[in-house]
N, C-alpha and C positions, 0 to 999 in steps of 0.2 A: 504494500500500500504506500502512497507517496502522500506524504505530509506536508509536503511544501515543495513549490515547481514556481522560478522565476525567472524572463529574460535578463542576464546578468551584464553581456558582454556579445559587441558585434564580431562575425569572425570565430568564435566559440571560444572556451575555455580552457586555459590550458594546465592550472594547478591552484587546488585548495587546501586551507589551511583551517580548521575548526579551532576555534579556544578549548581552554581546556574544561572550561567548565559548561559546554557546548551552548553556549547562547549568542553567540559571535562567528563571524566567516569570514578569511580575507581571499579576494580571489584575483587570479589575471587574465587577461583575456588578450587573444592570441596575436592580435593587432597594436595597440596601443603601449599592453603593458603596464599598466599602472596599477596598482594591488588597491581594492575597494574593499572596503571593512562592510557588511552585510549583518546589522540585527536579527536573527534568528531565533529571537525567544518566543516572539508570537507570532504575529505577523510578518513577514519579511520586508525590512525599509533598508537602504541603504544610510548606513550610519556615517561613513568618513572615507575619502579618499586621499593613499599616502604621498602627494607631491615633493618631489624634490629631486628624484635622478633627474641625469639629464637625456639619459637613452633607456628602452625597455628592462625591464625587471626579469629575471631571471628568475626569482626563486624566495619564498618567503618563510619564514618560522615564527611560532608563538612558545614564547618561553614556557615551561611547564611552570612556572607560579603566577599564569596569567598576566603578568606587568608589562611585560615586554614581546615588540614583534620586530625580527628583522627581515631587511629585504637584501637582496645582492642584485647588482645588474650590471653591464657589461661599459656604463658609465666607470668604474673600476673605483664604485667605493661599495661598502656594506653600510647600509641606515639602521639607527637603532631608534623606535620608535615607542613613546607611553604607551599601554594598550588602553589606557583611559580616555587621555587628551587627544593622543594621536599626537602629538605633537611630535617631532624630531627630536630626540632627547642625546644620541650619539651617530658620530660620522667616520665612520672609519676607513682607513686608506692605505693601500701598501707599492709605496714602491717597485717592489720587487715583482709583485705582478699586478700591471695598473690596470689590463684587459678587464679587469674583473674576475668574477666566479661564479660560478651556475648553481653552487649548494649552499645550506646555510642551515644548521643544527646546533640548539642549545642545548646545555648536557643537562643530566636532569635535577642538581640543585641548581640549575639557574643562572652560574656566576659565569659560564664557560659558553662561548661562541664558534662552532667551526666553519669555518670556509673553505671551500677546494670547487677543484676543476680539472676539469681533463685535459684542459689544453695546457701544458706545462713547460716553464725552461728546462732545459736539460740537465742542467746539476742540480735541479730542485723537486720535491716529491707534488707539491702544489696545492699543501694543507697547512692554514693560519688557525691560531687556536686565538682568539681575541676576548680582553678580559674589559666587558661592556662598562662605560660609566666610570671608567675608572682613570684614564688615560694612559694607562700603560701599554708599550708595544706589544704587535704581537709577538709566539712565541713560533717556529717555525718548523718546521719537523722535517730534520735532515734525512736522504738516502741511508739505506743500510745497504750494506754488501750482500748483493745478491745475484741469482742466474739471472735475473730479468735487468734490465737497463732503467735507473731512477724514470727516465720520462711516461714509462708506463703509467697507465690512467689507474683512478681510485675509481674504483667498480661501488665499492658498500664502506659503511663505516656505522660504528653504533660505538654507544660511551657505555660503562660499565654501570650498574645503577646506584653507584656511590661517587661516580663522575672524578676518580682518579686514574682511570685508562683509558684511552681509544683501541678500538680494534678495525684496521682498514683492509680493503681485500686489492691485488693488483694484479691486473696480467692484462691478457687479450684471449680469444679462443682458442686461438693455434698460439703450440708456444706454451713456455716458462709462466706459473702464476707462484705468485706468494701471499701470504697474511702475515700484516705485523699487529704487536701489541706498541702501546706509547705510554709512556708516563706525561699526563695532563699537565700537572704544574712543570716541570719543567721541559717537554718534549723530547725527552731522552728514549731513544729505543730498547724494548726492552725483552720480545721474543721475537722471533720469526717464524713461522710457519711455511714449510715447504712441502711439493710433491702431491696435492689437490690434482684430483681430477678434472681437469676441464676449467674454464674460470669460475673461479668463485664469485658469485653474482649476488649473494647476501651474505652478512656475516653480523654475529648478535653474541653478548654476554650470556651466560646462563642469570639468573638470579641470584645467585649467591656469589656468582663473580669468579669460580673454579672452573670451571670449563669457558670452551667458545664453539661454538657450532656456524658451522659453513654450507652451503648447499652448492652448486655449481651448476652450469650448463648443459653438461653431459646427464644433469637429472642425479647424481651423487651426492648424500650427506657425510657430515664428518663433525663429529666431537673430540676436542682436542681440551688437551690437559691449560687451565688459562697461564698459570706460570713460567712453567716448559717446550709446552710446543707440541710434547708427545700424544700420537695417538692416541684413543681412548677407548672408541666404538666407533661402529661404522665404518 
């Protein structure tokens, strides 16, 4: 049954974001780009539109303590916006890759921002961990020595549910894939995972933060030990 059906966006839609306390939508649509916040508690009104890139929107996140939303667009900053006011609250900007970036995930206390993109320099993996509000740089997540070549794209990435690891997945289908583990606060690497069947195309913490589980291309799972790396099951 559908509960609610509204024209949102000329050209159609190309990615949504729910609050977490689902009464809120922010959407974009596939022409303009511009992320429009959507009252959904009862009736559907358009509550707020976020201006300020100065080219399309890539990609948006709502913080899990509902305060915060950001956007990334190819304008090559990251906005960090009130979920209240809407207002622009943080601007962030990297040198290093000015393109911009297509993702953008907050870990789950809230304090931590990731940024990546597939399109990457070559001696850099093309993942910013940014600590919102705060003014501090990001922090950068250098290459590990691996069979694959740093420019390889990040396929998946999920934070631990105590938001002191990342786990990213990287390869292509043909060809060398790996999963690393990261340490959050200071972006130190901290396992590597090798020898995945086929690319790994999602990758997630268990809950208790001891394992990591991978799925890949070729239709293969695999749970791996979260500290070491080693197999487990599957």
């Amino acid at each position: 049954m559908v509960s609610r059906e509204w024209f949102a966006h000329r050209g159609g839609v190309r990615h949504l974001v729910v609050s977490p306390d689902g009464q809120r939508l922010v959407s974009l649509g596939r022409s303009l780009g511009i992320p429009t916040i959507w009252d959904i508690s009862n009736d559907v009104h358009k509550a707020a539109q976020l201006e300020g890139h100065t080219q399309p929107v890539s990609a948006c996140a709502w913080s899990p303590d509902g305060t915060l939303i950001a956007s990334t667009s190819v304008d090559g900053t990251v906005r960090v916006w009130d979920a209240q006011t809407f207002k622009q609250c943080d601007l962030l900007q990297d040198p290093v890759h000015a393109s911009g970036y297509l993702r953008v995930l907050f870990s789950p206390n809230s304090r931590y921002l990731v940024a990546w993109t597939p399109q990457l320099p070559k001696q850099w993996i093309g993942l910013v961990i940014w600590h919102p509000l705060t003014g501090d740089p990001p922090t950068r997540l250098p290459p590990m020595s691996s069979a694959i070549g740093p420019n390889d794209h990040i396929k998946a990435l999920s934070f631990d549910t105590e938001s002191r690891r990342i786990v990213t997945s990287h390869g292509r289908e043909v060809g060398e894939s790996v999963i690393r583990v990261w340490d959050v606060a200071t972006g130190a690497a901290l396992t590597e995972l090798v020898g995945h069947r086929g690319l790994p195309t999602d990758v997630s913490f268990s809950p208790d933060g001891r394992s990591i589980l991978s799925v890949s291309c070729y239709g293969f799972a695999k749970i791996s030990d979260g500290g070491t790396g080693e197999k487990s099951l599957l």
